[in-house]
CHARMM-style PDB file with segment names, atoms N, HN, CA, C and O in Angstrom:
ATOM      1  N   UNK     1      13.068  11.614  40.620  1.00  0.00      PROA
ATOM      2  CA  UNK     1      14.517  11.685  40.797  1.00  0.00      PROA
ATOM      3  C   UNK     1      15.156  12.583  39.744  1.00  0.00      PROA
ATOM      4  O   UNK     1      15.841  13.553  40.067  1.00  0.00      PROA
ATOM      5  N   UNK     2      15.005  12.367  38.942  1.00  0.00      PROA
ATOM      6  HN  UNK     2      14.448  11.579  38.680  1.00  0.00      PROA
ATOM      7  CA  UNK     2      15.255  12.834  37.171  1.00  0.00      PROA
ATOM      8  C   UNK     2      15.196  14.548  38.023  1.00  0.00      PROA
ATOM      9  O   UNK     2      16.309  14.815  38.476  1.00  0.00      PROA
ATOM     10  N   UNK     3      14.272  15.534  38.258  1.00  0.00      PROA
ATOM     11  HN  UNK     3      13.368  15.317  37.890  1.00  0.00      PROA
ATOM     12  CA  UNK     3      13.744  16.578  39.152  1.00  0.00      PROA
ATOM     13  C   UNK     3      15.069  17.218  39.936  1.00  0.00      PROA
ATOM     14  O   UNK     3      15.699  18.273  39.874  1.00  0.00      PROA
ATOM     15  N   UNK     4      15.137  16.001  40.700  1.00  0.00      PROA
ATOM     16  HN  UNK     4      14.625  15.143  40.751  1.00  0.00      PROA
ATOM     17  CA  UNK     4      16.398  16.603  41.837  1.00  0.00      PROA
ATOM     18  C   UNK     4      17.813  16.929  40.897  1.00  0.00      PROA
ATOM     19  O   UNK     4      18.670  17.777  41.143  1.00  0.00      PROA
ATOM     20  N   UNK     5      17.771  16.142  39.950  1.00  0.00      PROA
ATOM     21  HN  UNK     5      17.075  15.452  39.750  1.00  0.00      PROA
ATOM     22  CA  UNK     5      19.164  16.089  38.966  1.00  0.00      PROA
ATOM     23  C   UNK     5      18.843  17.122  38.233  1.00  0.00      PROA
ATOM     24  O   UNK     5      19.724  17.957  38.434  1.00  0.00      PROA
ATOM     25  N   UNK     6      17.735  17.712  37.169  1.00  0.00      PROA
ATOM     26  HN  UNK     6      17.019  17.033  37.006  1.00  0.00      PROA
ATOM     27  CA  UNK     6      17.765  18.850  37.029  1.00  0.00      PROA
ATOM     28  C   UNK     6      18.063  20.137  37.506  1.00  0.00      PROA
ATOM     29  O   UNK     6      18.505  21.085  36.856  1.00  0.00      PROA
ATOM     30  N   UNK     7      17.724  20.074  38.937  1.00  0.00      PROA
ATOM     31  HN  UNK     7      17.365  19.304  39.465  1.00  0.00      PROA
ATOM     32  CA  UNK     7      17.960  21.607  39.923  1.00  0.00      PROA
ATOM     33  C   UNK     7      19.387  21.119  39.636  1.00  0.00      PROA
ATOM     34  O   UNK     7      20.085  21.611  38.749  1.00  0.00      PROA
ATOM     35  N   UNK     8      19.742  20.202  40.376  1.00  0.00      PROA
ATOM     36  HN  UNK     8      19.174  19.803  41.097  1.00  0.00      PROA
ATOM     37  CA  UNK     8      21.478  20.132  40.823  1.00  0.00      PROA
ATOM     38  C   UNK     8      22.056  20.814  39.199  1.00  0.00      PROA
ATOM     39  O   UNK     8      22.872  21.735  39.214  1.00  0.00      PROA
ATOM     40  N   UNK     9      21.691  20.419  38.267  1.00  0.00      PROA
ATOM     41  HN  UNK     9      21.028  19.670  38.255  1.00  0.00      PROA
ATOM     42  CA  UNK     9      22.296  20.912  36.719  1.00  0.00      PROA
ATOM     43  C   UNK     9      22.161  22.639  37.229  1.00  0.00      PROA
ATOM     44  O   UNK     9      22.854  23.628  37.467  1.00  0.00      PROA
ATOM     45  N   UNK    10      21.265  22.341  37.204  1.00  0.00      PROA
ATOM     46  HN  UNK    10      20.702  21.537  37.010  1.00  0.00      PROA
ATOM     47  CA  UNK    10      20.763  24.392  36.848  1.00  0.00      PROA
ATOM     48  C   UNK    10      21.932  25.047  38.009  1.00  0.00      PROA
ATOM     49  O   UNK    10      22.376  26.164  37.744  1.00  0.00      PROA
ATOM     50  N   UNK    11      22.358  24.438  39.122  1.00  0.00      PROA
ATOM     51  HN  UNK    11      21.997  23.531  39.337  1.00  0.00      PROA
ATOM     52  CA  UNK    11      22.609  24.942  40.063  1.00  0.00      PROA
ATOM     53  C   UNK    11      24.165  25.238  39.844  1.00  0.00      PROA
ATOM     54  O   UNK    11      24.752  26.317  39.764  1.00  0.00      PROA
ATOM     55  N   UNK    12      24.622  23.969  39.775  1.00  0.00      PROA
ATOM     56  HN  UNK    12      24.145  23.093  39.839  1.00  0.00      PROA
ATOM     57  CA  UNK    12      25.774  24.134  38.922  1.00  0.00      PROA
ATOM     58  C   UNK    12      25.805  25.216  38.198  1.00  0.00      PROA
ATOM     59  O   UNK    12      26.282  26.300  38.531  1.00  0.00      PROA
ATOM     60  N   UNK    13      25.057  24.805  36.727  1.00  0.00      PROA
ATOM     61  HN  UNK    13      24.669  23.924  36.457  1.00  0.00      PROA
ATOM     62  CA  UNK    13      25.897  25.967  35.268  1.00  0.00      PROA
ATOM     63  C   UNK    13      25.412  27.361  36.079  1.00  0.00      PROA
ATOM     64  O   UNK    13      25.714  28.398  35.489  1.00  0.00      PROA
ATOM     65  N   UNK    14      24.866  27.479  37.057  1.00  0.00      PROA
ATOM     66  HN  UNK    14      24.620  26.636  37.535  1.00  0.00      PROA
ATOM     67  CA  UNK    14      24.164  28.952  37.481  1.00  0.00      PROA
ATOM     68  C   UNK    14      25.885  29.436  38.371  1.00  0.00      PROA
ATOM     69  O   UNK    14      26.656  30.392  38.290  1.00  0.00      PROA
ATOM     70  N   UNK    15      25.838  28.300  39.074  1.00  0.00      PROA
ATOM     71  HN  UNK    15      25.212  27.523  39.140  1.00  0.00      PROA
ATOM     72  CA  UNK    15      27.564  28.822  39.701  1.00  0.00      PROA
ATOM     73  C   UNK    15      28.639  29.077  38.718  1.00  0.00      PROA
ATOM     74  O   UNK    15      29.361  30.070  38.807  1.00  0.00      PROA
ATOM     75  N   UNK    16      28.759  28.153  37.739  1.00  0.00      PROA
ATOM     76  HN  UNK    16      28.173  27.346  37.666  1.00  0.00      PROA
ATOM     77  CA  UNK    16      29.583  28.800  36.502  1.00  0.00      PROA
ATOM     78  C   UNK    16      29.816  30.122  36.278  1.00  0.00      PROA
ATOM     79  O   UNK    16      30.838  30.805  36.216  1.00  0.00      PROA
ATOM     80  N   UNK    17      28.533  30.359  36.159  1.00  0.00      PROA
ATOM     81  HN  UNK    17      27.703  29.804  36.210  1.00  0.00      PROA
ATOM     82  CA  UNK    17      28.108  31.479  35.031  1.00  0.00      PROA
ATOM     83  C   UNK    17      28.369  32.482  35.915  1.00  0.00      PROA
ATOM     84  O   UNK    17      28.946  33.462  35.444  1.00  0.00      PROA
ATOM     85  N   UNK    18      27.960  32.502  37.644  1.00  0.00      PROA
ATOM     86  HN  UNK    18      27.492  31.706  38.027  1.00  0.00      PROA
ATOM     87  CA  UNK    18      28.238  33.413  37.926  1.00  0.00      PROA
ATOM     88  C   UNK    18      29.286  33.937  38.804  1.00  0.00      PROA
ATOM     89  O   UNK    18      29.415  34.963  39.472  1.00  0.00      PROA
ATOM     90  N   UNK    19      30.312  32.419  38.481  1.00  0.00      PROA
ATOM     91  HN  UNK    19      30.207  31.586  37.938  1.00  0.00      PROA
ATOM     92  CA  UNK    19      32.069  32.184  39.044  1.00  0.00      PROA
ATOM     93  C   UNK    19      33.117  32.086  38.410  1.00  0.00      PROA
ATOM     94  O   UNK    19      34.117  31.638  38.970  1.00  0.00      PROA
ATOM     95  N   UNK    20      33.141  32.446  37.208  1.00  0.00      PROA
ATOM     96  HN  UNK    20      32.328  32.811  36.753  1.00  0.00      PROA
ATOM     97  CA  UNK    20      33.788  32.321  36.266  1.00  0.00      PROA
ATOM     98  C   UNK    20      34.942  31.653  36.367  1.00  0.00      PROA
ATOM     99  O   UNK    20      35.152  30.528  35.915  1.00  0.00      PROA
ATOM    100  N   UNK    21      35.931  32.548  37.140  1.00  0.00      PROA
ATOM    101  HN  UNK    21      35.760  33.462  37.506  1.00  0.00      PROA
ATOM    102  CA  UNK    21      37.300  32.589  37.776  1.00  0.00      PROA
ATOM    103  C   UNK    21      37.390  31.500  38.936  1.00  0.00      PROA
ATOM    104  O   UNK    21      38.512  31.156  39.305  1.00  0.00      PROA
ATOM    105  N   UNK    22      36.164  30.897  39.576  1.00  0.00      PROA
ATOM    106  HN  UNK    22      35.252  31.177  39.276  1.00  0.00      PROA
ATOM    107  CA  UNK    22      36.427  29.731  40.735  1.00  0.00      PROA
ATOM    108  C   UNK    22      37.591  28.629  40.515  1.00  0.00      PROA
ATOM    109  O   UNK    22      38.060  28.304  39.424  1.00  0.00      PROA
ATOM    110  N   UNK    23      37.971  28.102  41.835  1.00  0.00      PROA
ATOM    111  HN  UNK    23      37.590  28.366  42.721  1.00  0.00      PROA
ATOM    112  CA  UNK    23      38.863  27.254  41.637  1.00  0.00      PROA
ATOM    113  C   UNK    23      37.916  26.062  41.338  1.00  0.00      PROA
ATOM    114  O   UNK    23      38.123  25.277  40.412  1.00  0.00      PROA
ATOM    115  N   UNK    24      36.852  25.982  42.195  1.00  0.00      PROA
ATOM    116  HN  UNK    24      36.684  26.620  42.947  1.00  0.00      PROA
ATOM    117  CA  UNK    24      35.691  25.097  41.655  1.00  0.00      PROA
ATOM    118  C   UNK    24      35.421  24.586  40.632  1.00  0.00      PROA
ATOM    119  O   UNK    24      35.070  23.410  40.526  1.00  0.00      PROA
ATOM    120  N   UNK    25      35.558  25.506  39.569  1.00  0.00      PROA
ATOM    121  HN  UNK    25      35.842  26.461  39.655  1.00  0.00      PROA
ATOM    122  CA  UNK    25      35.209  24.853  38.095  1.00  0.00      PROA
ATOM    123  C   UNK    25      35.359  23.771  37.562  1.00  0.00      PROA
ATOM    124  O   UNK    25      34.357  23.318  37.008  1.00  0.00      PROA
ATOM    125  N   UNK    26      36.627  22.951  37.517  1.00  0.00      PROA
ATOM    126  HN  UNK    26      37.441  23.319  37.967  1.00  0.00      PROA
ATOM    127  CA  UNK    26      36.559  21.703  37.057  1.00  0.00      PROA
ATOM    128  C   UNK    26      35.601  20.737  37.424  1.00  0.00      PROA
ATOM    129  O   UNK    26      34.969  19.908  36.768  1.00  0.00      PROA
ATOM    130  N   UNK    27      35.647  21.126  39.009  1.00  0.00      PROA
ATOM    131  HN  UNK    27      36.160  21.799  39.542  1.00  0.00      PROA
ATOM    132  CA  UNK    27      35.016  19.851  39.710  1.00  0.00      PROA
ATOM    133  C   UNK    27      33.584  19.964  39.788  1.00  0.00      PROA
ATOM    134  O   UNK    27      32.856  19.091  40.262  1.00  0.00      PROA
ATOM    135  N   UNK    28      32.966  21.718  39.025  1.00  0.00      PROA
ATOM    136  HN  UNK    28      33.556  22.427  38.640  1.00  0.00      PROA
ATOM    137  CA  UNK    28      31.415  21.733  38.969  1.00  0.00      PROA
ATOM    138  C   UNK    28      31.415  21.213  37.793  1.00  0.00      PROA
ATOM    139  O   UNK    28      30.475  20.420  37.728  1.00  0.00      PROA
ATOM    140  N   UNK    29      32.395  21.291  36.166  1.00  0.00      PROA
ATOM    141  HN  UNK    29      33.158  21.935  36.219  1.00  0.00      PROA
ATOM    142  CA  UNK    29      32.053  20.322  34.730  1.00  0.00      PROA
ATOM    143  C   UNK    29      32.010  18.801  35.119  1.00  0.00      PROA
ATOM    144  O   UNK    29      31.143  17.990  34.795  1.00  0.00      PROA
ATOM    145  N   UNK    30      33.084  18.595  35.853  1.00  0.00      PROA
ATOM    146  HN  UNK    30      33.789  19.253  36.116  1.00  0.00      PROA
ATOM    147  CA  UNK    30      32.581  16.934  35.940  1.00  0.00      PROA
ATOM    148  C   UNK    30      30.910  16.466  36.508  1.00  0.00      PROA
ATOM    149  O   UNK    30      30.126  15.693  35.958  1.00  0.00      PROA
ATOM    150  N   UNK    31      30.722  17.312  37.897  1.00  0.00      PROA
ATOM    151  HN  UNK    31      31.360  17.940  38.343  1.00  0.00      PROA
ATOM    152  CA  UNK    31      29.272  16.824  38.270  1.00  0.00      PROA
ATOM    153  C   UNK    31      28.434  17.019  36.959  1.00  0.00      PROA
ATOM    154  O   UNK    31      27.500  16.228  36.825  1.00  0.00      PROA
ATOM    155  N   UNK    32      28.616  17.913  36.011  1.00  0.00      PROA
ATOM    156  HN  UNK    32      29.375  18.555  36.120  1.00  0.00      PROA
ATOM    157  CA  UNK    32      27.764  18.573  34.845  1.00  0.00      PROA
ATOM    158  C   UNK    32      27.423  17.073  34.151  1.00  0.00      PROA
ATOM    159  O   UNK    32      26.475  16.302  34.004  1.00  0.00      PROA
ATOM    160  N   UNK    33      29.171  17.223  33.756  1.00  0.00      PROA
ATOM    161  HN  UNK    33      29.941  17.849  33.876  1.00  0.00      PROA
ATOM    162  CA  UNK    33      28.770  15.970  32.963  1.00  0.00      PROA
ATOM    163  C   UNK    33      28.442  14.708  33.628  1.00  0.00      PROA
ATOM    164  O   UNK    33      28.009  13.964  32.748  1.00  0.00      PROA
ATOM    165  N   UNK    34      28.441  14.301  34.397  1.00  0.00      PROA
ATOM    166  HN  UNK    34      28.793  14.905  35.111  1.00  0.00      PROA
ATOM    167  CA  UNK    34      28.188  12.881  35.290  1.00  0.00      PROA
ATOM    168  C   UNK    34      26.473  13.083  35.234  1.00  0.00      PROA
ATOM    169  O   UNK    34      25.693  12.142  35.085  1.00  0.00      PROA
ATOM    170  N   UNK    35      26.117  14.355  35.370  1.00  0.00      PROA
ATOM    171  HN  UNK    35      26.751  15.119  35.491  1.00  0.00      PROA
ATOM    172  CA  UNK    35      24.577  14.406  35.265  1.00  0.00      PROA
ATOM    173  C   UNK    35      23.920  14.219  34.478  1.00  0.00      PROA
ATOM    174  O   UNK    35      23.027  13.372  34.497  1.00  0.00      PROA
ATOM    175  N   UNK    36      24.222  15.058  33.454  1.00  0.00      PROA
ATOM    176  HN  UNK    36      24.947  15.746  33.439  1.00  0.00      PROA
ATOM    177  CA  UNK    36      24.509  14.678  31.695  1.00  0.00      PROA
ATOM    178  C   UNK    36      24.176  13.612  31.000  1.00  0.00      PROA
ATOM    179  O   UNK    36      23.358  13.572  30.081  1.00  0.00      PROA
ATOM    180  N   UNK    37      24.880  12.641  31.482  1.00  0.00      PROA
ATOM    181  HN  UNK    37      25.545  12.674  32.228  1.00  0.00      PROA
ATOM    182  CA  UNK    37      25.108  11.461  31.376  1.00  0.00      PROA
ATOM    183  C   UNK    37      23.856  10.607  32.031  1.00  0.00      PROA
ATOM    184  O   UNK    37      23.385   9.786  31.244  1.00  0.00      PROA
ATOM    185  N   UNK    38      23.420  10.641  32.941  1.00  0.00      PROA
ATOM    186  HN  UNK    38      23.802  11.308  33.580  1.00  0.00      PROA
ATOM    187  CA  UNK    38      22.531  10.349  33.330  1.00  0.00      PROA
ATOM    188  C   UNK    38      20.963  10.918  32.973  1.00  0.00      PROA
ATOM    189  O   UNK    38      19.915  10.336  33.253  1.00  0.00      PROA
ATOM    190  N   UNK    39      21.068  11.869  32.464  1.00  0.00      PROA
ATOM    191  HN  UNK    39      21.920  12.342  32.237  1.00  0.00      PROA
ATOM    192  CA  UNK    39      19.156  12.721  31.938  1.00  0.00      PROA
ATOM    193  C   UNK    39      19.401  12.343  30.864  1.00  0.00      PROA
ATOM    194  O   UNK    39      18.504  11.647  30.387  1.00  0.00      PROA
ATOM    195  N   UNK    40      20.583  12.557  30.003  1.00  0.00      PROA
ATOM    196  HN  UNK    40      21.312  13.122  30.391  1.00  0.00      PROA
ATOM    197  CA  UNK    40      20.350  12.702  28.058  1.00  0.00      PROA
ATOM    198  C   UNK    40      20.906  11.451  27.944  1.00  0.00      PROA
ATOM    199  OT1 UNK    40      21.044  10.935  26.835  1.00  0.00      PROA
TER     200      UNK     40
END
């Protein structure tokens, strides 16, 4: 499980990084951190 929550991380900060300007953003830091929260 731990696996699937890693991709979903990577997948995320990968949309960040390469959306800078999205309206998305907030709502991809919260999944970040909700994940976050759950691996570390």
């Amino acid at each position: 499980m731990d696996f699937m929550l890693e991709e979903e991380l990577i997948d995320l900060m990968t949309f960040c990084l390469q959306n800078p300007n999205s309206s998305e953003i907030p709502e991809k830091h919260k999944r970040i951190s909700e994940i976050g929260s759950f691996l570390y």
